[in-house]
C-alpha positions as CSV (number, residue, x, y, z in Angstrom):
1,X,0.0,0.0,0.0
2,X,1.4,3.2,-1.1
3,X,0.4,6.8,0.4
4,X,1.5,10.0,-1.4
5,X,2.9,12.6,-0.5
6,X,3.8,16.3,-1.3
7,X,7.2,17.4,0.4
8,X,8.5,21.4,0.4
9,X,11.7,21.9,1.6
10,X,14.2,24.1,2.0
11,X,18.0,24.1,3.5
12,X,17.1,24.1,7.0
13,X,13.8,22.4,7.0
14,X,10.6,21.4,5.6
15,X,8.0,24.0,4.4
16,X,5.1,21.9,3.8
17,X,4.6,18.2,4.1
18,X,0.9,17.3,2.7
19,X,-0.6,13.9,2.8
20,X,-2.8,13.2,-0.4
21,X,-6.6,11.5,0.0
22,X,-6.6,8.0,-1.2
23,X,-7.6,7.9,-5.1
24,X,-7.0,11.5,-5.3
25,X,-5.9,12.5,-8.8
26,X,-3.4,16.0,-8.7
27,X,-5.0,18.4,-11.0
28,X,-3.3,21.4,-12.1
29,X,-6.2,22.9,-9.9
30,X,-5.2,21.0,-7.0
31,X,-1.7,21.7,-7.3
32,X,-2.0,25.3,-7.4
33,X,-4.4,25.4,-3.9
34,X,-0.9,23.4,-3.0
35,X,0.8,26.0,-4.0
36,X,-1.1,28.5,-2.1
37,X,-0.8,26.9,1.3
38,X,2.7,26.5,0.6
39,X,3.3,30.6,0.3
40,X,1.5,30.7,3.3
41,X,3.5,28.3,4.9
42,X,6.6,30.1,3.5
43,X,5.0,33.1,5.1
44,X,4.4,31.8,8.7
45,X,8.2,30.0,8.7
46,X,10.3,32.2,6.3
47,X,8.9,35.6,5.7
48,X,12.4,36.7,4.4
49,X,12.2,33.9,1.6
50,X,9.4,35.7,-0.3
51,X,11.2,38.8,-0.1
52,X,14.3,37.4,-1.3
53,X,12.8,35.0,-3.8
54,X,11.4,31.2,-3.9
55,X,13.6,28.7,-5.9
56,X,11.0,25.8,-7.1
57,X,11.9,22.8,-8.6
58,X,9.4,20.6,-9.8
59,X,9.2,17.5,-12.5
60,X,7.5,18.0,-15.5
61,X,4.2,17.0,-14.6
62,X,1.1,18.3,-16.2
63,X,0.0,19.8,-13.2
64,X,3.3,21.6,-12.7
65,X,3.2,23.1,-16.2
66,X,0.1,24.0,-17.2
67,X,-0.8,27.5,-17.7
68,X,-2.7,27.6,-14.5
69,X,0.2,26.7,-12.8
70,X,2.8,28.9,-14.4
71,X,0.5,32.0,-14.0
72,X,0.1,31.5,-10.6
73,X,4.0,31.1,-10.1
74,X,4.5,34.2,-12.4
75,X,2.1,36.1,-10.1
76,X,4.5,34.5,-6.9
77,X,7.5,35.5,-8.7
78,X,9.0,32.9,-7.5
79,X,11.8,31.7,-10.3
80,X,11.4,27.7,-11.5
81,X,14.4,25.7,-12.6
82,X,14.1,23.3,-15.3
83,X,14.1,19.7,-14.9
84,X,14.8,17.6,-17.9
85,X,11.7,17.1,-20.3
86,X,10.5,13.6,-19.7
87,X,12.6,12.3,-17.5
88,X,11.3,9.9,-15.2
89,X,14.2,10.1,-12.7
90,X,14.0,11.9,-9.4
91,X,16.0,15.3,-8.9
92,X,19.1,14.4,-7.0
93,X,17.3,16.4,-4.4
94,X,14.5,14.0,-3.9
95,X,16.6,11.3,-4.4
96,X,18.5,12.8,-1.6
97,X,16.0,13.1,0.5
98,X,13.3,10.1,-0.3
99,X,16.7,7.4,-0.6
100,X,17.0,7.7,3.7
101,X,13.7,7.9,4.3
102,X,12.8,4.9,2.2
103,X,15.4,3.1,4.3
104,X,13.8,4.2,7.8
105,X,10.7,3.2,6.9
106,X,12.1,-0.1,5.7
107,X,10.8,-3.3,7.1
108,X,8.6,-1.8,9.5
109,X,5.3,-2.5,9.8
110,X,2.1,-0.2,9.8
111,X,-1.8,-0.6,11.1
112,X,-2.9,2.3,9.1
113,X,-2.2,5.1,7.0
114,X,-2.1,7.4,10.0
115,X,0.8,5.5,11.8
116,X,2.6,5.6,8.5
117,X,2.0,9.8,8.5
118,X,3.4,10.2,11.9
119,X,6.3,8.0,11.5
120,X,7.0,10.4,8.1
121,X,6.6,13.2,10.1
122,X,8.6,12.8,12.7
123,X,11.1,11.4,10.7
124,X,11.4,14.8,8.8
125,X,10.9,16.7,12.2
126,X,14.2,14.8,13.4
127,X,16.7,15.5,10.6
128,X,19.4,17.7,11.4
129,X,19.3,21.2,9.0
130,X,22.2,20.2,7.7
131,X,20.6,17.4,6.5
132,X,18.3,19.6,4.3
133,X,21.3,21.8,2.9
134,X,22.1,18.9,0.9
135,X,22.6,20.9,-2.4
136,X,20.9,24.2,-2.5
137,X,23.8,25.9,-4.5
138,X,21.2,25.7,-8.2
139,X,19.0,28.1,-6.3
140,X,22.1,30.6,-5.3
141,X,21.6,33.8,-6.8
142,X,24.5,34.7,-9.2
């Protein structure tokens, strides 16, 4: 059984860690209400980001490049780097960050999706910052 999940992060921590209903389909809609509660997030953790600028990298998705979706990040200013057209690898910060916790959650055993949540969550809640300044140089201004 597999639960998704939506995971914002930044160099010190995570933003926004959202747990998707069962069977729920990620519009470009959807993703932009995602969106929204992840400025306000940004807001409530990191005022000084939005002033500064938001570095976003997403895959290609249809959700994360339809018009909807690039409208609203144009209104955000918030800048978008590419990711490679069709690729269906994970950005080496994903990989970075879903590789350990795929291995903490390995072998384990769950009741239910909410054990499985918590255990994400305080997984993420116990990583070290430095943890999350894994490679944040691509969003250094130049």
């Amino acid at each position: 059984k597999k639960i998704m999940a939506s995971v914002f992060w930044y160099r010190q921590g995570i933003l926004l860690l959202e747990f998707m209903p069962p069977g729920m389909t990620i519009t470009a809609a959807a993703y932009c209400q995602t969106l929204k509660r992840l400025r306000r997030a940004i807001q409530n953790k990191r005022r000084g980001m939005l002033t500064n600028g938001v570095c976003l990298l997403h895959d290609n998705a249809r959700p994360h490049t339809a018009l909807v979706t690039k409208t609203l990040l144009k209104q955000f200013k918030w800048q978008v780097l590419d990711h490679p057209p069709y690729s269906l690898d994970l950005t080496p910060s994903d990989l970075h960050l879903f590789l350990y916790l795929k291995s903490h959650l390995g072998g384990k055993s769950f009741h239910d999706d909410d054990e499985i949540k918590d255990e994400v969550e305080m997984w993420f809640r116990q990583q070290m910052a430095t943890f999350y300044d894994w490679d944040t140089k691509a969003c250094a201004p130049t």
